[in-house]
KOLVEXMI-844986 format. One record per residue: x, y, z of N, C-alpha, C in turn. Coordinates in steps of 0.2 Angstrom, whole numbers, padded with zeros to 4 digits, always signed. Each point is the difference from the previous one (the first is absolute). Layout:
N
XYZXYZXYZ...
***
This chain:
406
+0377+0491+0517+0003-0007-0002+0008+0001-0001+0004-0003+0002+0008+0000-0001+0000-0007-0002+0007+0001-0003+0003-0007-0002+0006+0000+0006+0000-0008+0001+0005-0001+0005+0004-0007-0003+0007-0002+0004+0004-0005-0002-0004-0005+0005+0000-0006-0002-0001-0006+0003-0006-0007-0005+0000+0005-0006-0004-0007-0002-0004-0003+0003+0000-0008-0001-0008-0002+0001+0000-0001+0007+0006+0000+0004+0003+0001+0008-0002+0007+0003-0002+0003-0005-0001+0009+0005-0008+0000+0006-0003-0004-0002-0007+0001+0004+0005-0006+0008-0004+0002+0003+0002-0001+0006-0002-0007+0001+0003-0005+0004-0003-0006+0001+0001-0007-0007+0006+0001-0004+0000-0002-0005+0009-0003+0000+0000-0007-0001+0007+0000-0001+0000-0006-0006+0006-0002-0002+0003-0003-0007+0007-0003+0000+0001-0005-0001+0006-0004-0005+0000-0003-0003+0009+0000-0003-0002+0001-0008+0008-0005+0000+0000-0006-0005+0007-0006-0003-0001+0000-0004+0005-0003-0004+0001-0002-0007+0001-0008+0001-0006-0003+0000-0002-0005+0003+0001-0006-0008+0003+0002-0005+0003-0004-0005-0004-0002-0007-0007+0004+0002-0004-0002-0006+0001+0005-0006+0002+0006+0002+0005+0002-0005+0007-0002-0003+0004+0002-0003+0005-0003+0000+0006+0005+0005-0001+0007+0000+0004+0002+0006-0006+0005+0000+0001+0005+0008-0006+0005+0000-0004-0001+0006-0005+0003+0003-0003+0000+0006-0008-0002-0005-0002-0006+0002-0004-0001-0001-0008-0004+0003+0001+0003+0006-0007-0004+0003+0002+0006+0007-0006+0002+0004-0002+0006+0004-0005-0002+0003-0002-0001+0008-0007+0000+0004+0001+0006+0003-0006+0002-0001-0004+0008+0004-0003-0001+0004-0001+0002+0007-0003-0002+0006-0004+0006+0002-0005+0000+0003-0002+0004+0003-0002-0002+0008+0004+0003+0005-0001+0001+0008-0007-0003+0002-0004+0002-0003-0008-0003+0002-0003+0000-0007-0008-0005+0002-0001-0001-0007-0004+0008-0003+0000-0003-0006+0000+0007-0006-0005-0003-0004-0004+0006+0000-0006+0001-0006+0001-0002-0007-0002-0003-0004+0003+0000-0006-0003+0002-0007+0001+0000-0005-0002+0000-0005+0003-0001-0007-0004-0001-0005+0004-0003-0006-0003+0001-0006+0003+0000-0006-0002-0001-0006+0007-0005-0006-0005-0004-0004+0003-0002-0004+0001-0001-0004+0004-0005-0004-0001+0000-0009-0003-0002-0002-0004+0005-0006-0007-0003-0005+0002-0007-0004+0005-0003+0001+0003-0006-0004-0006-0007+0002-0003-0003-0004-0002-0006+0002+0006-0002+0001+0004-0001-0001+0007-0007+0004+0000+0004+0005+0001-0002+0006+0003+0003+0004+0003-0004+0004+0006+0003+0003+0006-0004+0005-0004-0003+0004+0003-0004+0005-0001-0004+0006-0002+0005+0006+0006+0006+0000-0001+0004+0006-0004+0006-0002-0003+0001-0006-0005+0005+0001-0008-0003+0001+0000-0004-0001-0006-0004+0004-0001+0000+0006+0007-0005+0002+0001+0002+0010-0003+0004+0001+0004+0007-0001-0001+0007+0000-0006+0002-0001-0004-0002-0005-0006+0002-0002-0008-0002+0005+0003-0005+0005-0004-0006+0005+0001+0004+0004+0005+0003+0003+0002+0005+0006-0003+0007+0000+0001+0001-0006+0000+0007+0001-0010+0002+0000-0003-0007-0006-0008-0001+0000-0003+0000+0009+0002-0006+0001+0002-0002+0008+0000+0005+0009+0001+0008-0006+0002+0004+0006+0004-0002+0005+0004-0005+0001+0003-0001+0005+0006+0004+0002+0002+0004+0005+0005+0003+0002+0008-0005+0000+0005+0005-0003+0006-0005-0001+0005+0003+0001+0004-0003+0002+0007+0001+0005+0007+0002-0007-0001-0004-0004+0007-0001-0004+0000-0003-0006+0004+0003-0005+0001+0001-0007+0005-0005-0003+0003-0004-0003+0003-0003-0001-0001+0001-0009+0006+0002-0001+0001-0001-0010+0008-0002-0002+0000-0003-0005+0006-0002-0003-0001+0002-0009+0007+0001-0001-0001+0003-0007+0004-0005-0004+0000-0001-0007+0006-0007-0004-0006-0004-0001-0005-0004+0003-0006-0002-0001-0007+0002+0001-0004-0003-0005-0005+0003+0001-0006-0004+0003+0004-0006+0002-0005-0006+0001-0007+0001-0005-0001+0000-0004-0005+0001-0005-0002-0006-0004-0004-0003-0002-0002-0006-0004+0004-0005+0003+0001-0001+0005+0003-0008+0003-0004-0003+0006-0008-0001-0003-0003-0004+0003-0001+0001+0006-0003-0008+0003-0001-0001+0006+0006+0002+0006+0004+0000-0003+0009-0002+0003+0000+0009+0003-0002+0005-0005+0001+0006-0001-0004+0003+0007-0006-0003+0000-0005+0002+0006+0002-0003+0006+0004-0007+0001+0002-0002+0005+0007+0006+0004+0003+0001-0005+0007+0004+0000-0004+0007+0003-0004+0002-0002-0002+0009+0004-0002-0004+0008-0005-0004-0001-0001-0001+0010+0004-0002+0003+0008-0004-0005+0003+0002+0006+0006+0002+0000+0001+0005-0004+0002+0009+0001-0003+0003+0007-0007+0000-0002-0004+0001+0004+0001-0001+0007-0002-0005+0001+0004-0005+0008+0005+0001+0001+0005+0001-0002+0008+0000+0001+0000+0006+0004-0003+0007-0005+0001+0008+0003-0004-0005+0009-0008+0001+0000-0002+0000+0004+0001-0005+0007+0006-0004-0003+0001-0005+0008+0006+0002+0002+0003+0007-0005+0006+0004+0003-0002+0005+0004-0008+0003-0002-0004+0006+0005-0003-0002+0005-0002-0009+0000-0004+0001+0004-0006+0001+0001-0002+0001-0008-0007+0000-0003-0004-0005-0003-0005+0003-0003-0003-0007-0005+0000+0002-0008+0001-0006-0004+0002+0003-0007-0006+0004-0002-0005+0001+0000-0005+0002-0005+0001+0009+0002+0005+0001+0006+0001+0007+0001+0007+0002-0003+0003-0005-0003+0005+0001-0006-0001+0002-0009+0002+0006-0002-0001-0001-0006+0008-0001-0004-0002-0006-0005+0006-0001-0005+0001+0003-0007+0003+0002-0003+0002+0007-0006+0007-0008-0003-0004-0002-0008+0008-0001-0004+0001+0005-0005+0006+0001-0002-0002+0002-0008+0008-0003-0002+0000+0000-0009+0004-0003-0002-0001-0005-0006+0004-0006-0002+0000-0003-0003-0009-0004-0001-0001-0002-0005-0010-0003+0002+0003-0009-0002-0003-0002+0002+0000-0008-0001+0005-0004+0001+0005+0003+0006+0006-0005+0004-0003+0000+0007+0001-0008+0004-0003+0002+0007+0007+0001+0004-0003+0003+0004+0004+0005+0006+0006-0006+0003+0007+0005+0001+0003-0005+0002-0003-0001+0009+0000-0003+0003-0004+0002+0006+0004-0003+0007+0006-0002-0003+0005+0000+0006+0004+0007-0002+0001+0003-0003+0002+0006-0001-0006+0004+0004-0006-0002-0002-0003+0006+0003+0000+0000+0006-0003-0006+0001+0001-0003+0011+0006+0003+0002+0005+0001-0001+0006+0000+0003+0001+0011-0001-0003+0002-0005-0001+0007-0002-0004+0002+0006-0007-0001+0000-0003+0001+0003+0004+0002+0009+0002-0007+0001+0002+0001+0007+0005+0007+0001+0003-0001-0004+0005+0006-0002-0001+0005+0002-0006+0001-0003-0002+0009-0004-0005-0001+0010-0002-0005+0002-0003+0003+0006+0006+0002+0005+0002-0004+0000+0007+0002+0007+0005+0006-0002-0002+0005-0009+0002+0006+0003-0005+0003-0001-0006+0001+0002-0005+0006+0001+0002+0005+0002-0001+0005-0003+0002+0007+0005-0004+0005-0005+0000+0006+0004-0005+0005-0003+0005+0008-0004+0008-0002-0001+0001+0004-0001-0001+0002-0008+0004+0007-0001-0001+0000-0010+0003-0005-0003+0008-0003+0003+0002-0004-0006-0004-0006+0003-0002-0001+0003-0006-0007-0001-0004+0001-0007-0002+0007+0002-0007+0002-0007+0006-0001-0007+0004+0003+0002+0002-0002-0008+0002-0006-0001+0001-0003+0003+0001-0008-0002-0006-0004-0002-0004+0003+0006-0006-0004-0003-0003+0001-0007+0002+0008-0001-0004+0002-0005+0002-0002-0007+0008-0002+0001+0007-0005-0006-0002-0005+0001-0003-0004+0005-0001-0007+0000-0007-0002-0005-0004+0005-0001-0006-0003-0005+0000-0001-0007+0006+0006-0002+0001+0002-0006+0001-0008-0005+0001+0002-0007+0003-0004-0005+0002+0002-0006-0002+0004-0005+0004+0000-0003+0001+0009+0001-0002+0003+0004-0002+0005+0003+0008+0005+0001+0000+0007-0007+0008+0001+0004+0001+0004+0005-0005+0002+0004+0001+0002+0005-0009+0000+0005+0005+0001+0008-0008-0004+0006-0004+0006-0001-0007+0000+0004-0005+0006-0001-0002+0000+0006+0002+0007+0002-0002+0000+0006-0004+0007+0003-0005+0001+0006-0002+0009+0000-0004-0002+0007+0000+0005+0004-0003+0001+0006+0000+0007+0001-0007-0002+0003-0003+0010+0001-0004-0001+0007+0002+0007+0003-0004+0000+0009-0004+0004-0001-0007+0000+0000-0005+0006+0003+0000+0002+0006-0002+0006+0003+0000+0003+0008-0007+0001-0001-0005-0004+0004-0009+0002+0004+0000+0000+0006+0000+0004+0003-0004+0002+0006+0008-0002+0004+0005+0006-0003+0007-0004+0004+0004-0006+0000-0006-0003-0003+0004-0009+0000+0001-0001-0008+0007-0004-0002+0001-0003-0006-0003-0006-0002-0001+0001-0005-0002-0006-0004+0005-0003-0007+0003-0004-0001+0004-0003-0003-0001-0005-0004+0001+0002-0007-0002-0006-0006+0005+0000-0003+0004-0005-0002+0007-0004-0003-0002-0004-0006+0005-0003-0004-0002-0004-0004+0006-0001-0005+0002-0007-0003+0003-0003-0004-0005-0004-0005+0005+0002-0006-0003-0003-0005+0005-0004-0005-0002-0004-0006+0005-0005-0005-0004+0001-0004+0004+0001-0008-0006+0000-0007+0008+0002-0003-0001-0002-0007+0004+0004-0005-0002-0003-0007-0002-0006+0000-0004-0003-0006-0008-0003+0000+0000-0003-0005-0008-0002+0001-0005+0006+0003-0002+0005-0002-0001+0007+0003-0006+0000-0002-0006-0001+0001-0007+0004-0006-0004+0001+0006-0006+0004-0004-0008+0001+0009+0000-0005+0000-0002-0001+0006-0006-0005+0003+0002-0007+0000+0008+0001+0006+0003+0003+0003+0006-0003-0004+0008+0004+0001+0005+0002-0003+0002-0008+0003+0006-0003-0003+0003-0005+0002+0005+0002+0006-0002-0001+0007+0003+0006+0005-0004-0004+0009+0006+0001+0001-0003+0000+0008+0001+0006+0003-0005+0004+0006+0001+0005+0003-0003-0001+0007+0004+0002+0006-0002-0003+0006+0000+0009+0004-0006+0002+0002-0001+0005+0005+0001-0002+0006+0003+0005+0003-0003+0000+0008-0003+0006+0004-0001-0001+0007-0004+0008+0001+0000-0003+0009+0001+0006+0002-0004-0001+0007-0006+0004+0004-0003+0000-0007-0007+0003+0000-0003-0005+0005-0006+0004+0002-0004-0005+0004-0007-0001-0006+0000-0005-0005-0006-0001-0004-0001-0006-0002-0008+0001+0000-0004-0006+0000+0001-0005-0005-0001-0006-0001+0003-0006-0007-0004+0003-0006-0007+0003+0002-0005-0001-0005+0002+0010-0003-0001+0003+0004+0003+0005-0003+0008+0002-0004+0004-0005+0002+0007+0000-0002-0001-0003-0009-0004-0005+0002-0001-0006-0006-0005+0008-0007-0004+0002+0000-0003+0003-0003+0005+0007-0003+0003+0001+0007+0003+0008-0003+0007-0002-0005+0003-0008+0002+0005-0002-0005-0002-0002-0007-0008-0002+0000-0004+0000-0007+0000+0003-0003+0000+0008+0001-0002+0008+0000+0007+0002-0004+0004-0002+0003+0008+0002-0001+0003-0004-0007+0000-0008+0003+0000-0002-0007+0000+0002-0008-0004+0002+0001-0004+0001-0007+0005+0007-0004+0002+0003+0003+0004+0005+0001+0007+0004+0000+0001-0006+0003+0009-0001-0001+0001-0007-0002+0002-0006+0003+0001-0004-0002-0005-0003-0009-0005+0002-0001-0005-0004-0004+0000+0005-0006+0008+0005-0001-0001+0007-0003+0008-0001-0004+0005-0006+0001+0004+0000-0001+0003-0005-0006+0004+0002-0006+0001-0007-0005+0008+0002-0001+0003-0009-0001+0007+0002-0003-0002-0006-0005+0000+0000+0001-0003-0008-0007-0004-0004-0002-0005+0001+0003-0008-0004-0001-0002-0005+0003+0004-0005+0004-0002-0003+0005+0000-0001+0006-0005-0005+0001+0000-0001+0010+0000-0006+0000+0004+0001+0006+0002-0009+0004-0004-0005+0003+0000-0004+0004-0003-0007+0004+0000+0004+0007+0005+0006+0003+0003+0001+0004-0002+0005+0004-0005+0006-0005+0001+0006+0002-0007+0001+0007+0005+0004+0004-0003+0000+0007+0003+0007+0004-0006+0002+0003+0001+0009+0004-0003-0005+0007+0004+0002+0004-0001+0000+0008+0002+0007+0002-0007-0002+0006+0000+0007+0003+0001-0002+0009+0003+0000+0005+0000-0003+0006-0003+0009+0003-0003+0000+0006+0000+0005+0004-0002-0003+0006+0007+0003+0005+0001-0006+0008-0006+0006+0004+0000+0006+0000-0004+0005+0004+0004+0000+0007+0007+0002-0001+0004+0000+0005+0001+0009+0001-0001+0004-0004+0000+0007-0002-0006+0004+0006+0003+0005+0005-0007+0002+0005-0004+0006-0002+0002-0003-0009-0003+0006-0003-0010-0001-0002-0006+0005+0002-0006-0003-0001-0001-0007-0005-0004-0006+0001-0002-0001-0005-0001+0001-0007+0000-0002-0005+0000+0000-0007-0007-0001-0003-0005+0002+0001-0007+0000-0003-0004+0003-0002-0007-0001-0005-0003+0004-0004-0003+0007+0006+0003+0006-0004-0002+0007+0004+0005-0001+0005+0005-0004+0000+0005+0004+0010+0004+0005-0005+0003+0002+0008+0005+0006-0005+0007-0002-0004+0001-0007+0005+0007+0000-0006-0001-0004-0008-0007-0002+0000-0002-0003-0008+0004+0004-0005-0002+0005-0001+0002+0005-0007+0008+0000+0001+0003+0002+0005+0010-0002+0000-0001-0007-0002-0001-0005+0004+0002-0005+0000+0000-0004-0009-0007+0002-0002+0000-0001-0009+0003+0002-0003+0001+0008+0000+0005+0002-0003+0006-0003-0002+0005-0001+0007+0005-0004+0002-0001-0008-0003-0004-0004+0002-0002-0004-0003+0000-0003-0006-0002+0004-0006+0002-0001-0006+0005+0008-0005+0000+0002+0007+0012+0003-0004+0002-0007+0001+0000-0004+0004+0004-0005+0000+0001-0003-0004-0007-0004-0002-0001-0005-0006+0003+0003-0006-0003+0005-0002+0001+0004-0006+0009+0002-0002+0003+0001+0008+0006+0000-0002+0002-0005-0002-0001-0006+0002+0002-0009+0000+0001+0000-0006-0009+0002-0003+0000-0003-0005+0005+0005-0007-0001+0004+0002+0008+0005-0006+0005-0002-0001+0002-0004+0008+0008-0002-0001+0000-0006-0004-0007-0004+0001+0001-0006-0006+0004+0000-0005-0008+0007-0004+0003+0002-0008+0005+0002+0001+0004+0004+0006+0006+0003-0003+0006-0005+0000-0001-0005+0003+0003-0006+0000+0000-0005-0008-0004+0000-0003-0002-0004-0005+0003-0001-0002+0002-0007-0002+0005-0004-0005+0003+0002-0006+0006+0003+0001+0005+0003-0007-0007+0006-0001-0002+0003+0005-0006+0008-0003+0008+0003+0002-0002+0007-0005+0007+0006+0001-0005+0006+0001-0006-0001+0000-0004+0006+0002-0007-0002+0000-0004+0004+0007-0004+0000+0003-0006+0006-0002-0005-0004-0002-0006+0006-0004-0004+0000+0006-0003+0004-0002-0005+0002+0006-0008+0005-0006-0004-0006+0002-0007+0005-0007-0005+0001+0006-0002+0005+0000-0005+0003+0001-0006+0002-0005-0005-0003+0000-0006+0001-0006-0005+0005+0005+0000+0006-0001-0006+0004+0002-0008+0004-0002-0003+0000+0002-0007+0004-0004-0005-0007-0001+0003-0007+0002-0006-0006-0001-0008-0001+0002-0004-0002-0002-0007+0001+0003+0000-0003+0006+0005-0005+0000+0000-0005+0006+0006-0001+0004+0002-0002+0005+0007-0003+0001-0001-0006-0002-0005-0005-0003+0005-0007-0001+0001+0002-0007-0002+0003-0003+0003+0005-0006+0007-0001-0002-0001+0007+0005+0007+0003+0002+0006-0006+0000-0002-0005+0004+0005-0006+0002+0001-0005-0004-0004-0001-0005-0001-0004-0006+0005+0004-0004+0000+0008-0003+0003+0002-0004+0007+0000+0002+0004+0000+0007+0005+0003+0002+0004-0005+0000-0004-0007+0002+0002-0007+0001+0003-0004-0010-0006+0001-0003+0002-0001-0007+0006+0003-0004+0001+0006+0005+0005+0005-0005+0008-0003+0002-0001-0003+0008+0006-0001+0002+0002-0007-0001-0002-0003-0003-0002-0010+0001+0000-0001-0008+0001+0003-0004+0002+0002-0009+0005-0003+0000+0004-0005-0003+0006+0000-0002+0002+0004-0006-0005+0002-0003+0003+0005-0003+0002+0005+0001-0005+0003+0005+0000+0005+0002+0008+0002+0004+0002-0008+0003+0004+0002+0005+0009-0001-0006-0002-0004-0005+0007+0000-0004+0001+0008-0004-0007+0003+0001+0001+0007-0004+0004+0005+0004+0000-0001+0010+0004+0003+0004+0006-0004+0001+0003-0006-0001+0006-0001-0002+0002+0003-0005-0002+0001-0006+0005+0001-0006-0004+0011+0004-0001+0003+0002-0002+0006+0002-0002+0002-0007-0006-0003+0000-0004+0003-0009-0005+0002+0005-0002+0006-0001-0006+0003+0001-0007+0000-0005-0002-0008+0000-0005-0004-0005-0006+0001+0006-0004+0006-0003-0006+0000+0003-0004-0004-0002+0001-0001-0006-0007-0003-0003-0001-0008+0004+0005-0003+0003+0000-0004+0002-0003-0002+0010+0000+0006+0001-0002+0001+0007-0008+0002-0001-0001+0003-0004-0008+0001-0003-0003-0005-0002+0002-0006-0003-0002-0005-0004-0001-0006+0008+0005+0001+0007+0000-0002+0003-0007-0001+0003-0002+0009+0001-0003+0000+0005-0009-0002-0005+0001+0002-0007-0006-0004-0002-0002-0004+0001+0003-0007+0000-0002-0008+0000+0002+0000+0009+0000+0005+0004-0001-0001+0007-0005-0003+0003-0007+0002-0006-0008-0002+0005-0002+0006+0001+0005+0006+0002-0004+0007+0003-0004+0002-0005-0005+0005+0003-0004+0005-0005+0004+0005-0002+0000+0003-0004+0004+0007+0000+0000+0002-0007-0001+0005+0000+0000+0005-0009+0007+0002-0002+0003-0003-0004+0008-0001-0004+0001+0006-0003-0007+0003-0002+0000+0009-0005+0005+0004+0009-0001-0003+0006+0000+0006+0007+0005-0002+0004+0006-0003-0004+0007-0002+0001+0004+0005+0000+0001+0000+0007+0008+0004+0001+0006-0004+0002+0007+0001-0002+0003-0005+0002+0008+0004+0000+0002+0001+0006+0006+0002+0003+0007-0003+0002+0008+0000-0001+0004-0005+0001+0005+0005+0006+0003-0004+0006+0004+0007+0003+0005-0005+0003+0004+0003+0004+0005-0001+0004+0004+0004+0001+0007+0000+0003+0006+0005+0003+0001+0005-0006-0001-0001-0006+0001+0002-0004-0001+0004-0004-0009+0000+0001-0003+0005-0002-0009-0004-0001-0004+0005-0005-0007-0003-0001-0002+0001-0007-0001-0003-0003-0004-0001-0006-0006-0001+0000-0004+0002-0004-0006-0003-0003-0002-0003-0006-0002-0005-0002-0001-0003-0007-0007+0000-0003-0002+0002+0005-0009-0002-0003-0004+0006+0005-0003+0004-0005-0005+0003+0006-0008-0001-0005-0004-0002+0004-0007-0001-0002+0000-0004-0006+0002-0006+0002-0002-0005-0006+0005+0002-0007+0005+0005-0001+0001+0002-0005+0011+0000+0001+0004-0002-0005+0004+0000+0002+0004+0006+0001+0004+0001+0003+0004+0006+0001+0008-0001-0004+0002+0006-0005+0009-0002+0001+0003+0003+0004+0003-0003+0002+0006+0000+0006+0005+0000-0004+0006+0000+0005+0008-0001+0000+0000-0006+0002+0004-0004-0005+0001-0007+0002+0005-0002+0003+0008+0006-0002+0003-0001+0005+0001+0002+0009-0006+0004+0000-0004+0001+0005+0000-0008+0005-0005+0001-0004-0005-0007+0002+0006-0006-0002+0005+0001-0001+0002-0007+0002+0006+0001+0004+0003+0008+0004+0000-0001+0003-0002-0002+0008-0007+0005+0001-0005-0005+0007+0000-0005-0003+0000-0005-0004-0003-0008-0001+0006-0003+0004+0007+0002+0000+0008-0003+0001+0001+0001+0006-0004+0004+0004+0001+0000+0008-0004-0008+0003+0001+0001+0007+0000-0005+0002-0008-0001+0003-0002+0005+0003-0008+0000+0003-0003+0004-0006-0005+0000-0003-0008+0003-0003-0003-0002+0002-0006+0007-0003-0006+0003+0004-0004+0000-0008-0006-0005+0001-0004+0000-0006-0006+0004+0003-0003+0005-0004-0006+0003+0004-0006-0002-0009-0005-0002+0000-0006-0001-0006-0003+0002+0004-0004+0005-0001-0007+0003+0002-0004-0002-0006-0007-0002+0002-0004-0002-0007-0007+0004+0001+0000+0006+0007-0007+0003-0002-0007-0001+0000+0000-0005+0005-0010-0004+0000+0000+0001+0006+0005+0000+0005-0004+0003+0007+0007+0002+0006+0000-0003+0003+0003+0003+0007+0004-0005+0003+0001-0007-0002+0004-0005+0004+0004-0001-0003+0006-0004+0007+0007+0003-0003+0001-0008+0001+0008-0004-0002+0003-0005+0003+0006+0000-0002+0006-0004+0003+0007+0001-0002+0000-0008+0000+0005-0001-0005+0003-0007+0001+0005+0000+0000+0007-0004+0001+0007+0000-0001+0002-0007-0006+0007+0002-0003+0001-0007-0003+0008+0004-0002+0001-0005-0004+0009+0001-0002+0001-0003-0009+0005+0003-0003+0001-0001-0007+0004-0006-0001-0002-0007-0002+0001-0003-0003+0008-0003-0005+0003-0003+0003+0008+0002-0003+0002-0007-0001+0008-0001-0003+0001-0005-0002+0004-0006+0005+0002+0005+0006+0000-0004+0007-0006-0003+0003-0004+0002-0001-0006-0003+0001-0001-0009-0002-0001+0001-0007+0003-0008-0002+0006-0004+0003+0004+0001-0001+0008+0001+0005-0003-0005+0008-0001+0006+0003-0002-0003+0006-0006-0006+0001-0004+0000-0004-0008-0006-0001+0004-0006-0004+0002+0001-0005+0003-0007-0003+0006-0003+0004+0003+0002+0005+0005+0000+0004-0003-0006+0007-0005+0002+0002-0002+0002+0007+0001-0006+0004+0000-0006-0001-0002-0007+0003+0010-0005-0001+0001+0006-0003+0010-0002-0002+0003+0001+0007
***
């Protein structure tokens, strides 16, 4: 597997444009992604009972199995909570892409994110829309545009494409992402759009993004909640002359792998994006009886606001990541606690077997003042591992939230 330039444009048969169609106040805001022929798809979405206008759409199509041609998102709003008016305004988003392609809308999907409870300006959108069709094109600054046009309060785009080689031919999966606040599992406040010119089927595509999920995206926290909004799309056109994608073929094992590096990186660059975060944790719990275990204790440790003010101020407060992973719901023996701190810096240990260690604190508060940490708690009951990501907690944080609708 290699990393390549081209973002969510690198799979072949993929194109995109990308305006500042004014629903922002300045900035590229609204992007349609096309694909050459129609595309298998697949999706997962926010555990939120509210949910937007367009992740239902989305939620119709993607159940529907329908094959779809084109993506259409705008960022500044979220069309979220505005009614009948709200559901009108995505079909026809909807229509507008598809009587530009020449399609039918139910092969369109719509993406908002943004402000919740203002309806869309929708001469601004109609007029975007036409825009971002008439520059389609599949180069990289297309990708990056597109992948600028989703963002909000986001300070920088996210983007990652990797090609695998099977049996001589490539296969190619892309993808762009938006997240910076409203961050928790199951799912982060975040839209992320994959592509692929895999040749794979809807029902296997839809399963092995469930698989994925759970993992990267459903493993990450910057501040404990989730949106109306939040949606992962998966498109694969099967324009790649690379075999089939299927349970037992040869390129299944590359292709997953590839697969969810993507996701997983997506999903990293959220946290490392996160709202006024100045450093990006990374906890590993190992030795669990179980992995929902594992994932329960690693999710708990990083979704603490205490846990996470104690890596703003760089106090190395184990007791506080311990007490996390207690009221997580896992099983686990607290006497068979191990608990490690690292970075560029060096590695500490504060806790071996349930028992505390002294350390150097100005040690440890140097690794705590770097930018990425690596939490390792081993607790001793069996064999299963999980990571989760998250970011520490600052007073930009409030800054930007209290701010955000100004």
């Amino acid at each position: 597997m290699n990393r390549i330039d081209g973002g969510v444009l690198a799979p072949n048969g993929f194109r995109a444009g990308s305006v500042a169609a004014g629903i922002k106040k300045k900035k590229l805001d609204m992007t349609v992604l096309t694909s050459d022929v129609p595309a298998a798809v697949a999706g997962a979405f926010t555990t939120n009972v509210v949910k937007a206008a367009p992740v239902v759409w989305d939620q119709n199509i993607v159940s529907g199995k329908h094959a779809v041609r084109a993506l259409v998102v705008n960022s500044g709003n979220a069309n979220a909570c505005t009614g009948t008016q709200g559901d009108e305004d995505v079909q026809k988003m909807a229509q507008l892409v598809a009587d530009g392609l020449d399609v039918e809308s139910r092969e369109v999907l719509v993406c908002s994110t943004g402000v919740i409870g203002v309806p869309l300006p929708m001469e601004k959108v109609a007029t975007g829309i036409a825009s971002c069709l008439s520059l389609l094109d599949d180069s990289i600054d297309a990708a990056k545009d597109s992948a600028a046009a989703i963002c909000t309060t986001d300070t920088f785009s996210k983007e990652i494409a990797v090609e695998v080689e099977i049996d001589g031919k490539a296969i190619r999966i892309g993808g762009m992402a938006k997240g910076s606040g409203m961050i928790h599992p199951n799912m982060a406040t975040m839209l992320s759009f994959i592509t692929t010119d895999a040749q794979v089927e809807a029902s296997y595509l839809q399963n092995l993004l469930g698989s994925t999920v759970i993992d990267s995206y459903n493993m990450i926290s910057v501040d404990g909640d989730t949106s109306t909004n939040d949606t992962v799309l998966v498109l694969a056109n099967g324009t790649s002359a690379a075999p089939a994608v299927a349970p037992g073929s040869v390129s299944e094992e590359q292709f997953i792998e590839a697969f969810k590096f993507v996701h997983t990186e997506l999903a990293k660059l959220i946290v490392l994006d996160g709202e006024g975060a100045g450093k990006f944790i990374e906890v590993t719990v190992c030795g669990a009886r179980t992995k929902d275990d594992a994932r329960l204790m690693a999710k708990s440790v990083i979704s603490s606001n205490l846990v996470k003010t104690a890596f703003f101020g760089a106090d190395a407060n184990w007791g506080r990541m311990l007490c996390a992973m207690g009221y997580s719901g896992a099983s686990f023996d607290p006497l068979a606690v191990s608990i490690s701190y690292a970075s560029k810096a060096g590695l500490i240990a504060v806790m071996k077997n349930g028992v505390p260690i002294a350390f150097d604190e100005t040690l440890a508060k140097k690794i705590l003042q770097e930018k990425i940490i690596q939490v390792s708690a081993t607790v001793g009951d069996g064999t299963e591992e999980a990571t989760a990501w998250g970011c520490d907690l600052s007073y930009e944080y409030v800054r930007i939230n209290g701010d955000y609708r100004s």
